[in-house]
N, CA, C and O atoms as a GROMACS GRO file, in nm:
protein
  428
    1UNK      N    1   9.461   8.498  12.173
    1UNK     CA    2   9.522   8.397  12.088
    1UNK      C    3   9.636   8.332  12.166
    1UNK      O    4   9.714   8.404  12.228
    2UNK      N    5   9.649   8.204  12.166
    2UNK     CA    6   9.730   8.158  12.240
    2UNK      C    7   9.819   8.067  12.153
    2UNK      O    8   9.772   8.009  12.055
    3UNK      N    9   9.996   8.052  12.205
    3UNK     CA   10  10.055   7.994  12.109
    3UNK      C   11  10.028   7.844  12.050
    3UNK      O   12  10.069   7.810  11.939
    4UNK      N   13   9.963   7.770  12.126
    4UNK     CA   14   9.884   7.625  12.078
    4UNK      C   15   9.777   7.671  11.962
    4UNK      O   16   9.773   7.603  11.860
    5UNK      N   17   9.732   7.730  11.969
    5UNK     CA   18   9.595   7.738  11.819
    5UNK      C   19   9.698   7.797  11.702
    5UNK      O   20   9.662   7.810  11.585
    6UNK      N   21   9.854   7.835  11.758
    6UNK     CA   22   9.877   7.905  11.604
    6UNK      C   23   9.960   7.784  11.520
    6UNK      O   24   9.982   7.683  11.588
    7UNK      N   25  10.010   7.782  11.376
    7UNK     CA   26  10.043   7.710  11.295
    7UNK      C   27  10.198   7.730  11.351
    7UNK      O   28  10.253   7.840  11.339
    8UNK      N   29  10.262   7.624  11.411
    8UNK     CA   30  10.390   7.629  11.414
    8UNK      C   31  10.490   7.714  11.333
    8UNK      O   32  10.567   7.794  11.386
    9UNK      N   33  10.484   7.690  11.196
    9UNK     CA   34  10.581   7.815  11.106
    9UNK      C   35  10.520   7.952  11.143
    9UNK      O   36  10.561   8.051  11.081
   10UNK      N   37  10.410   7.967  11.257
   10UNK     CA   38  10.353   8.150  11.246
   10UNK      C   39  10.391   8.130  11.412
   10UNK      O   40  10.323   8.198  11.488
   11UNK      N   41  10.459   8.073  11.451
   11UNK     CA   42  10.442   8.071  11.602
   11UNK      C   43  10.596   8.232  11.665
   11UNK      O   44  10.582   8.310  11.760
   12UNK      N   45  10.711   8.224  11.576
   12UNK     CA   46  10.730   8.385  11.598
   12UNK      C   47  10.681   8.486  11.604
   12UNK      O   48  10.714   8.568  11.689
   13UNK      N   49  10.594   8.506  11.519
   13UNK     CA   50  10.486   8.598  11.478
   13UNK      C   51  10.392   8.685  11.549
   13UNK      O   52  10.352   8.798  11.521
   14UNK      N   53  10.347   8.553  11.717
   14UNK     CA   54  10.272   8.564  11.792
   14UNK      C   55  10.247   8.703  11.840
   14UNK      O   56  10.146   8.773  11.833
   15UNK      N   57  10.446   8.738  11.926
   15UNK     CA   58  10.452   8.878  11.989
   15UNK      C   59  10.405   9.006  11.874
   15UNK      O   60  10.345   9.106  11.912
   16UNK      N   61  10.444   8.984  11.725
   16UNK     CA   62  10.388   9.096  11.656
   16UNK      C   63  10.306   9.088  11.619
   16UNK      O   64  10.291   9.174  11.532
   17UNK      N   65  10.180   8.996  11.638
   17UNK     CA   66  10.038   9.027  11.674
   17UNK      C   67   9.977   9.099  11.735
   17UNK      O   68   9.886   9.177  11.705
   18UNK      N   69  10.040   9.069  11.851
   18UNK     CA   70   9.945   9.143  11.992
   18UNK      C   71  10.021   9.253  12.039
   18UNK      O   72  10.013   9.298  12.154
   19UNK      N   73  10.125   9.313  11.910
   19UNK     CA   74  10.168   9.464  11.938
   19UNK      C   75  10.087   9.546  11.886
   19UNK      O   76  10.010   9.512  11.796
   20UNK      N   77  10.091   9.669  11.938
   20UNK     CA   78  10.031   9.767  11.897
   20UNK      C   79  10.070   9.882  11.842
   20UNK      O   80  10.150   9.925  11.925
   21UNK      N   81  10.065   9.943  11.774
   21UNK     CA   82  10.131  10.073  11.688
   21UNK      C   83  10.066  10.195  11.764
   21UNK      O   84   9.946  10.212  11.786
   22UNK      N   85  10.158  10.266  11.795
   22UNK     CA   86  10.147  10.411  11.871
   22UNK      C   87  10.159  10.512  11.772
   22UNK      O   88  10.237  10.483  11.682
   23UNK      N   89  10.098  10.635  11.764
   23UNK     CA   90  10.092  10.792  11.631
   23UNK      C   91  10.141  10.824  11.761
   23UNK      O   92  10.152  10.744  11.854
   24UNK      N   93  10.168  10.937  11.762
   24UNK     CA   94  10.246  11.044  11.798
   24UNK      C   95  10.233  11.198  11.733
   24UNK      O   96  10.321  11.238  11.658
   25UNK      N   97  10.091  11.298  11.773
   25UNK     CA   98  10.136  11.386  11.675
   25UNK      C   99  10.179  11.498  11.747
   25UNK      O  100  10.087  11.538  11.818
   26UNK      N  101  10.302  11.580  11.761
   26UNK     CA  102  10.360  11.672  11.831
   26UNK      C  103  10.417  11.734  11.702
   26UNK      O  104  10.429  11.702  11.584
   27UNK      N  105  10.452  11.864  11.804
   27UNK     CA  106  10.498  11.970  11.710
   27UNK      C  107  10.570  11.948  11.632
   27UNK      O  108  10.655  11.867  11.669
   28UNK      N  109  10.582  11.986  11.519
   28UNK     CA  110  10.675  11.955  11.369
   28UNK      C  111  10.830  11.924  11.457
   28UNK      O  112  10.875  11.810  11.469
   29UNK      N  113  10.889  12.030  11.506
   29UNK     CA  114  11.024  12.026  11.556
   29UNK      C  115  11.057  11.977  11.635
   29UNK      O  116  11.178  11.981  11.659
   30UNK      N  117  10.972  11.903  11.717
   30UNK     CA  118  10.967  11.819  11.799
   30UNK      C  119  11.016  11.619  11.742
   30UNK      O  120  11.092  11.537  11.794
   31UNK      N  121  10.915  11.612  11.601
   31UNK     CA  122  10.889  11.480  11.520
   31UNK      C  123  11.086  11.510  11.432
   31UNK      O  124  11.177  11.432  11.460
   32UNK      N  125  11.103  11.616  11.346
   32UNK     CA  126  11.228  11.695  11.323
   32UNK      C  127  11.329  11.617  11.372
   32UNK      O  128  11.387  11.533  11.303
   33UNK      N  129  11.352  11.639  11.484
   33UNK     CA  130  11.471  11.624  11.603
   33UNK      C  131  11.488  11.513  11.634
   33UNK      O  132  11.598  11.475  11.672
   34UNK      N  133  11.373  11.424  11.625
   34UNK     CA  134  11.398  11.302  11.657
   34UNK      C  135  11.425  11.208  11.561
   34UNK      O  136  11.495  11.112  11.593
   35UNK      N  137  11.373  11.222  11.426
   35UNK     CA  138  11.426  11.162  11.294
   35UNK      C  139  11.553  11.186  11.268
   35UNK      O  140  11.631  11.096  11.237
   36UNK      N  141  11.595  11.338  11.280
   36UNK     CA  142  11.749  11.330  11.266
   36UNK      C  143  11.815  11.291  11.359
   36UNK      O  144  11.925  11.251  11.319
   37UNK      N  145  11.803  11.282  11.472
   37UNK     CA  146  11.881  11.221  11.598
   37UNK      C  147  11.867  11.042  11.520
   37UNK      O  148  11.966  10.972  11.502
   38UNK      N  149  11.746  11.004  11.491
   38UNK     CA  150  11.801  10.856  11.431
   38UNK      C  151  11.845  10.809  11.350
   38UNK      O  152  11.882  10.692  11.339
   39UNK      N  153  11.850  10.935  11.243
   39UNK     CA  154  11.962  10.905  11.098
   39UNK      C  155  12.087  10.907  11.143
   39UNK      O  156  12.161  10.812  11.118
   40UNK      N  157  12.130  11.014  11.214
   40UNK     CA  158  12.252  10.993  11.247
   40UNK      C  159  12.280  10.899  11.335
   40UNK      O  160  12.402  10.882  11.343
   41UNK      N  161  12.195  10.807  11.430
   41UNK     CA  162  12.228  10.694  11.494
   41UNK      C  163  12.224  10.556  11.412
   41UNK      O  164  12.242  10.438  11.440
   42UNK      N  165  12.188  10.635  11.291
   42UNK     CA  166  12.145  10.480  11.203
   42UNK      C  167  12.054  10.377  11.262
   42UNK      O  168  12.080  10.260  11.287
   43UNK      N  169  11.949  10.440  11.278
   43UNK     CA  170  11.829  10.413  11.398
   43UNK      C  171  11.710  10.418  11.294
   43UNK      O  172  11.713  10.511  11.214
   44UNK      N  173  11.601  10.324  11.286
   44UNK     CA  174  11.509  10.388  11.250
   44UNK      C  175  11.445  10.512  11.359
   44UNK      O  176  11.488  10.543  11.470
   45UNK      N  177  11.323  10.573  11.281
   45UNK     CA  178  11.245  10.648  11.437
   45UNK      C  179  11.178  10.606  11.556
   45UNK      O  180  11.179  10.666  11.663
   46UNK      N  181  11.121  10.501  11.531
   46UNK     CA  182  11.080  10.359  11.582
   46UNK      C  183  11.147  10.352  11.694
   46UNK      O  184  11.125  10.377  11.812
   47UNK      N  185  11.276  10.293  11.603
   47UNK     CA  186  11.387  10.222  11.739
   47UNK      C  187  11.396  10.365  11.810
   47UNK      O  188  11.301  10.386  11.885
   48UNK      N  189  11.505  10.482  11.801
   48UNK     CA  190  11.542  10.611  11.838
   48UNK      C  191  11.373  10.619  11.969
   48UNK      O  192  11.403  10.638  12.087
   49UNK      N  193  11.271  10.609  11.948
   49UNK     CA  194  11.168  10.677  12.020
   49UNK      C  195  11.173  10.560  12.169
   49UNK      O  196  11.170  10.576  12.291
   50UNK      N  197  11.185  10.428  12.066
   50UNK     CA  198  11.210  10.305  12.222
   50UNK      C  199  11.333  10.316  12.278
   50UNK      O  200  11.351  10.266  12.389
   51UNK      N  201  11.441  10.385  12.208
   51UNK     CA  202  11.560  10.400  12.344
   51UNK      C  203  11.550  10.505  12.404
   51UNK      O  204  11.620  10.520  12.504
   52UNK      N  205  11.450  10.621  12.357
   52UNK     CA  206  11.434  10.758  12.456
   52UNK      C  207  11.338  10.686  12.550
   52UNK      O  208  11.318  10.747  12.656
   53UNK      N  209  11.294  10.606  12.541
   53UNK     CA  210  11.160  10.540  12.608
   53UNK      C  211  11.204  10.454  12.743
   53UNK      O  212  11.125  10.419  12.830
   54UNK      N  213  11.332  10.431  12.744
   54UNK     CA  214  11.424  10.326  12.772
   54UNK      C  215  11.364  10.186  12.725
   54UNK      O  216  11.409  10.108  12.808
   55UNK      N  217  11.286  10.114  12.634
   55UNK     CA  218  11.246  10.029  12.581
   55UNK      C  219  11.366   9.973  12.499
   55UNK      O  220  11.438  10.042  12.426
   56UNK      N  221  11.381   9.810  12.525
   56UNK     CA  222  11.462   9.771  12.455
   56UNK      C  223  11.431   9.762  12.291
   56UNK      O  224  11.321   9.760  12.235
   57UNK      N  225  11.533   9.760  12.246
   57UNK     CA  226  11.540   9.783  12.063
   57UNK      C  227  11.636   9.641  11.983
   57UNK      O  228  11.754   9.618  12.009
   58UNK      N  229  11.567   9.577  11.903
   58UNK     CA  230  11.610   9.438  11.872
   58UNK      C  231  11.711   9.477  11.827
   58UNK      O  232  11.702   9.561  11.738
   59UNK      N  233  11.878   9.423  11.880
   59UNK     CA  234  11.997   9.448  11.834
   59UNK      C  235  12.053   9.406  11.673
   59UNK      O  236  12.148   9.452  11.611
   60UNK      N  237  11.933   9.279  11.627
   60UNK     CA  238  11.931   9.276  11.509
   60UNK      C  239  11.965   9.336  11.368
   60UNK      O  240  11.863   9.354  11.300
   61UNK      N  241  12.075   9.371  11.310
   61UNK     CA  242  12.112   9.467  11.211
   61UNK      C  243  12.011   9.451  11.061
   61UNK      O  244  12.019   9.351  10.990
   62UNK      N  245  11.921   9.566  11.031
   62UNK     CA  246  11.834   9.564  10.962
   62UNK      C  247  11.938   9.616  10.855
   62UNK      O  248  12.028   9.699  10.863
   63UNK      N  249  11.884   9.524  10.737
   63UNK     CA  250  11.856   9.611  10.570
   63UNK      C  251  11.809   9.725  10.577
   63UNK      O  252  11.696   9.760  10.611
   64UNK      N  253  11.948   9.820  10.526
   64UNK     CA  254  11.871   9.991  10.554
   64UNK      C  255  11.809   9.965  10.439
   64UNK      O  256  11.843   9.878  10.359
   65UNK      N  257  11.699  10.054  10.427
   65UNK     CA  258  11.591  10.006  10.280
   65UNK      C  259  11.499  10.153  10.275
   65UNK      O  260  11.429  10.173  10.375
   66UNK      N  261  11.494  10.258  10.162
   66UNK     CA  262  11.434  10.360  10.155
   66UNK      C  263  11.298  10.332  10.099
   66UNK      O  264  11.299  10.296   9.982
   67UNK      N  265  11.164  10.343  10.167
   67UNK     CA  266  11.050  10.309  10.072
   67UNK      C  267  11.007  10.421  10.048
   67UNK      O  268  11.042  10.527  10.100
   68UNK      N  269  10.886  10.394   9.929
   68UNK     CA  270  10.785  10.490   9.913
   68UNK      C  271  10.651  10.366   9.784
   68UNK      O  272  10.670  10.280   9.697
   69UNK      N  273  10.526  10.436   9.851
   69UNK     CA  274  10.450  10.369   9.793
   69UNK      C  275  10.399  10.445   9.628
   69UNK      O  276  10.377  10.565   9.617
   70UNK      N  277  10.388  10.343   9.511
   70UNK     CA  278  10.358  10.380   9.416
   70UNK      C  279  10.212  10.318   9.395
   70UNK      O  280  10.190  10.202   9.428
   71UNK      N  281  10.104  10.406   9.334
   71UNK     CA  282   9.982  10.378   9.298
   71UNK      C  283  10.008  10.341   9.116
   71UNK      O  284  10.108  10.361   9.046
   72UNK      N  285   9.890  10.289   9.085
   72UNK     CA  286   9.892  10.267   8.930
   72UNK      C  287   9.837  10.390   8.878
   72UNK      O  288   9.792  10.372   8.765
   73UNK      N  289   9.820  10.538   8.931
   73UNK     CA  290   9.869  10.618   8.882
   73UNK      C  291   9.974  10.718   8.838
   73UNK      O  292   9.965  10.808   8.755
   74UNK      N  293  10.123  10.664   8.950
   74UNK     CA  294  10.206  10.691   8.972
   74UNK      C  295  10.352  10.602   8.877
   74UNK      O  296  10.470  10.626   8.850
   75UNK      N  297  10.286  10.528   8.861
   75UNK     CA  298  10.383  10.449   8.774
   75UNK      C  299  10.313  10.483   8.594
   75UNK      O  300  10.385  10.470   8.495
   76UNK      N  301  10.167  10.526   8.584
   76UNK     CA  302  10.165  10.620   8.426
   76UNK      C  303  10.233  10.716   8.421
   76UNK      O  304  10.272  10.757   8.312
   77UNK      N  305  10.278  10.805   8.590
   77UNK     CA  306  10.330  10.938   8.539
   77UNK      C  307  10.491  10.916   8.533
   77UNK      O  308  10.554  10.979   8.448
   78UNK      N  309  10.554  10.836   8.611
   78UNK     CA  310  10.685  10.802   8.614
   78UNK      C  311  10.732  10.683   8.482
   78UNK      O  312  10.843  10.633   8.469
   79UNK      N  313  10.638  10.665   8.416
   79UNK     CA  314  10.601  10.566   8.297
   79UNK      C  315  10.655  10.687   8.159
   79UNK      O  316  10.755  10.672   8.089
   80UNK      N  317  10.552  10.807   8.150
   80UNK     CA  318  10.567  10.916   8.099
   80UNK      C  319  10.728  10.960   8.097
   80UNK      O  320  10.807  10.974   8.003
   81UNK      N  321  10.742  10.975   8.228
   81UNK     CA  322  10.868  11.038   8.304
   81UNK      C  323  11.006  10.988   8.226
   81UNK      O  324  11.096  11.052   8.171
   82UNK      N  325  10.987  10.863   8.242
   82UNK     CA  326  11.123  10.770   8.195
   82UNK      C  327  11.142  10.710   8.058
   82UNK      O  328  11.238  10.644   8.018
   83UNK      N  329  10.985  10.759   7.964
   83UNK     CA  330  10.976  10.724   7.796
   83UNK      C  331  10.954  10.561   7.847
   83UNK      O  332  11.033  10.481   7.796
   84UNK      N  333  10.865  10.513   7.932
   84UNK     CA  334  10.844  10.380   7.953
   84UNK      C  335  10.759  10.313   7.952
   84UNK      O  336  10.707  10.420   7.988
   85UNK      N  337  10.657  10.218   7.947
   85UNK     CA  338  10.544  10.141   7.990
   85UNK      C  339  10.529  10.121   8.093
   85UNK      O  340  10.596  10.036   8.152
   86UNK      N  341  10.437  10.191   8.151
   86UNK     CA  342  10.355  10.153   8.293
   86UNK      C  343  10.397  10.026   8.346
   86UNK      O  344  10.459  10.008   8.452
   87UNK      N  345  10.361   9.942   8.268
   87UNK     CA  346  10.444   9.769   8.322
   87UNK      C  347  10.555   9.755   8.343
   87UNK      O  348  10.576   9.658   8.416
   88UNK      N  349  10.679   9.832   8.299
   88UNK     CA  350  10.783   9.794   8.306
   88UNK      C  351  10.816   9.863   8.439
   88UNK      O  352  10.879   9.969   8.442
   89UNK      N  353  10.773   9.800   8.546
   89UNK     CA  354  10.793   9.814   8.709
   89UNK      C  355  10.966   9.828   8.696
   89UNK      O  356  11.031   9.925   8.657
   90UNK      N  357  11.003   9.723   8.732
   90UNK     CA  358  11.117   9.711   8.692
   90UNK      C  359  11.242   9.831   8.629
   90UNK      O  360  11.318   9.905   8.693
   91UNK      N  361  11.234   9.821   8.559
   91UNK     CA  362  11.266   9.944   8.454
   91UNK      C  363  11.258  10.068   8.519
   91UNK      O  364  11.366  10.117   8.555
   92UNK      N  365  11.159  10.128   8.541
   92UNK     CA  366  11.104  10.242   8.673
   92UNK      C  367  11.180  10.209   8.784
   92UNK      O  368  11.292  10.258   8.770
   93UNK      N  369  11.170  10.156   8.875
   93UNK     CA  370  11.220  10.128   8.977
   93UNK      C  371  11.352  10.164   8.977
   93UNK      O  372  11.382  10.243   9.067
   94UNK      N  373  11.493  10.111   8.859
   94UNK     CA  374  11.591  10.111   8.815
   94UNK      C  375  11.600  10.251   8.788
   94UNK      O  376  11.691  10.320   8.836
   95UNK      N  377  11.503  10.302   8.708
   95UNK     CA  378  11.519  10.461   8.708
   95UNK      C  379  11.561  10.536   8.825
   95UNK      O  380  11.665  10.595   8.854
   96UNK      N  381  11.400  10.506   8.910
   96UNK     CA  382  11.399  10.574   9.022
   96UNK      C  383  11.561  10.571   9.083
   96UNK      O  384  11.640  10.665   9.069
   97UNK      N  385  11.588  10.457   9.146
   97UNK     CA  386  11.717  10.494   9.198
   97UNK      C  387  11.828  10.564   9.162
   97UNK      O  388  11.898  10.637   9.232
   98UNK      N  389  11.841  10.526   9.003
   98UNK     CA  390  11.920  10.609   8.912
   98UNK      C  391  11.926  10.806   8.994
   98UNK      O  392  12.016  10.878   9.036
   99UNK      N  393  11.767  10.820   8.980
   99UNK     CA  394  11.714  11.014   9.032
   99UNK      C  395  11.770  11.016   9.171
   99UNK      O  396  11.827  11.113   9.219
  100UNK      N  397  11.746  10.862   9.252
  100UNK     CA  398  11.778  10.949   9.405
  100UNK      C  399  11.934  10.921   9.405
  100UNK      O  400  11.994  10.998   9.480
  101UNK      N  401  11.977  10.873   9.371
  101UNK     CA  402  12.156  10.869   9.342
  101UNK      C  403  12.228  10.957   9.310
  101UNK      O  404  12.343  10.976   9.351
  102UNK      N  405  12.152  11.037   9.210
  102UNK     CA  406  12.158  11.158   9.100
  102UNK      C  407  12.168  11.268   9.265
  102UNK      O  408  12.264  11.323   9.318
  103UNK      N  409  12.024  11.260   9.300
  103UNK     CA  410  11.995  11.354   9.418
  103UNK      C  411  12.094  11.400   9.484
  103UNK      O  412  12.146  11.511   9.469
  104UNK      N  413  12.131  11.302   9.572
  104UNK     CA  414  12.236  11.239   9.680
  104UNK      C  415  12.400  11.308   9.580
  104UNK      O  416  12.449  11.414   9.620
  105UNK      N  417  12.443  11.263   9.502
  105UNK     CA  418  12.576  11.340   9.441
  105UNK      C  419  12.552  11.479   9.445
  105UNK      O  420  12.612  11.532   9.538
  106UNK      N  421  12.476  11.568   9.363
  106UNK     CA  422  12.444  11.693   9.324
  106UNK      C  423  12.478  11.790   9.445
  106UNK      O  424  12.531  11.900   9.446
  107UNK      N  425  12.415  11.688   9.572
  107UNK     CA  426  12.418  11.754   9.682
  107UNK      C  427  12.610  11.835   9.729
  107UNK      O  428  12.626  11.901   9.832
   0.00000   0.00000   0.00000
């Protein structure tokens, strides 16, 4: 693919096309060590694995952002969970953070 055939507004885009995603499966304490070495660098694992790599890491300051994926069976049980309607995404969501906030103090 070359940058002339792409649509000008996708023409950044190009280099994260033709990247490729690397797995990695090594010993538990091995994967361990290196996640916490990037929490405490405020690193994703990503970045943390390209500066052990000596690979440069976009100096760019990211939105720290915690995910997790919900199925539409997961939002009946957290629906249940919170006395809510499945639909009310929203609502859930608001929960959810409410629990990991909860989490995070208790500690």
């Amino acid at each position: 693919m070359t940058n002339r055939k792409v649509p000008e507004k996708w023409q950044s885009n190009v280099n994260a096309i033709k990247a490729v995603q690397v797995a990695f499966d090594m010993d538990e304490k091995v994967q361990m060590e290196i996640r916490k070495s990037a929490v405490e660098a405020n690193l994703s694992p990503s970045d943390k694995i390209r500066l052990i790599l000596g690979l440069p890491v976009n100096k760019k300051p990211k939105r720290p952002r915690l995910t997790v994926s919900l199925n539409a069976e997961d939002y009946q049980l957290l629906a249940q969970k919170y006395q809510l309607e499945p639909s009310q995404q929203l609502e859930i969501k608001r929960k959810l953070m409410e629990d990991l906030i909860s989490f995070v103090s208790e500690k």
